[in-house]
C-alpha positions as CSV (number, residue, x, y, z in Angstrom):
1,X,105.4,334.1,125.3
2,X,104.6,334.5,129.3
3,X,101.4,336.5,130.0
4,X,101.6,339.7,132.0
5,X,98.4,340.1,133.1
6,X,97.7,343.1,131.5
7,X,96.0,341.7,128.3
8,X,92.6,342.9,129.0
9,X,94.1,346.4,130.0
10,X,96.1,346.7,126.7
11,X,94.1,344.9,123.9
12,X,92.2,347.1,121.9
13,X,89.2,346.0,120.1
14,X,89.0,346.1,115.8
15,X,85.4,346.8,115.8
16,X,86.2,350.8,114.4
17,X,88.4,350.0,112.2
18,X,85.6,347.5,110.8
19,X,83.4,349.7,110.9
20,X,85.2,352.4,109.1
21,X,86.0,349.6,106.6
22,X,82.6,348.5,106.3
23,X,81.3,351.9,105.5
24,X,83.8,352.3,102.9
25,X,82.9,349.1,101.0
26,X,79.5,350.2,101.3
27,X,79.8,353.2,99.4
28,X,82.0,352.2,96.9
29,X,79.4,349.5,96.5
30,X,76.4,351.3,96.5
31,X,78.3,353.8,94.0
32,X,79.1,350.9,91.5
33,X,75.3,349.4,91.8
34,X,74.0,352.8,90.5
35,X,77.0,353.6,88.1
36,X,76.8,349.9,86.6
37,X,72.7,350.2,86.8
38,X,73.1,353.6,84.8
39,X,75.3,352.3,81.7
40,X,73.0,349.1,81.1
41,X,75.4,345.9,82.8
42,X,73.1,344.6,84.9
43,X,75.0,341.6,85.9
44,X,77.3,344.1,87.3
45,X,75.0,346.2,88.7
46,X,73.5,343.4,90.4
47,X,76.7,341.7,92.1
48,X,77.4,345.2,93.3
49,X,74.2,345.1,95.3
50,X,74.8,342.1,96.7
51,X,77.9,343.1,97.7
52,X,76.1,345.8,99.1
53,X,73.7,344.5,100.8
54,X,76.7,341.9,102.7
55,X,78.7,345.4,103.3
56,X,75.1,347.0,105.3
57,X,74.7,343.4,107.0
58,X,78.1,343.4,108.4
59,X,78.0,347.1,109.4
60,X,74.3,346.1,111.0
61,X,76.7,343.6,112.9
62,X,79.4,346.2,113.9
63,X,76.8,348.8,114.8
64,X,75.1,346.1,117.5
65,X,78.8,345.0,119.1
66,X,80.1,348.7,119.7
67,X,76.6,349.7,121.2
68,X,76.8,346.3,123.4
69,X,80.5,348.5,125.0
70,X,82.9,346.4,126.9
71,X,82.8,343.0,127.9
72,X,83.7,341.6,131.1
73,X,87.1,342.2,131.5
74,X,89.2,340.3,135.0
75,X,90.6,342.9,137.8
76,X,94.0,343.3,138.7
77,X,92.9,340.6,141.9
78,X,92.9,337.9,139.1
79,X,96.1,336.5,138.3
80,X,97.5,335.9,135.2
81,X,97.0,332.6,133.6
82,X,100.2,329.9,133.8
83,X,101.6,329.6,130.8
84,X,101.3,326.3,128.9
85,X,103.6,323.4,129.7
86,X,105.2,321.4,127.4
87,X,103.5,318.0,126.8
């Protein structure tokens, strides 16, 4: 595939898409902690938290990288790489 030059003008970055992710494995975790916590399986109810508390490090994480916005990206007076040759 031959670069264009117009990757850092096109890509688009996953980070909301994560993030929505990651909020929606938080609450479904957070919702089977208590639900699991209420009807005595605490072996559930404690993987859930855990799984919990991995779902509100990660969307710490995502939080941090969108606030951090947009990386260096080159201008249009930096060419576009040479593709690899063959070795």
């Amino acid at each position: 595939m031959v670069r264009t030059g117009s990757e850092p003008l096109t890509a688009r970055s996953p980070l909301r898409m994560r993030f929505w992710f990651s909020v929606w494995g938080l609450a479904w975790a957070a919702f089977g902690t208590v639900a699991f916590a209420l009807t005595g399986r605490t072996g559930w109810a404690a993987a859930c938290g855990v799984l919990a508390l991995v779902a509100a490090a990660d969307l710490a994480w995502i939080v941090h990288r969108l606030h951090q916005g947009p990386h260096y990206q080159p201008g249009k007076d930096v060419p576009p790489y040479e593709p690899p040759r063959g070795g």
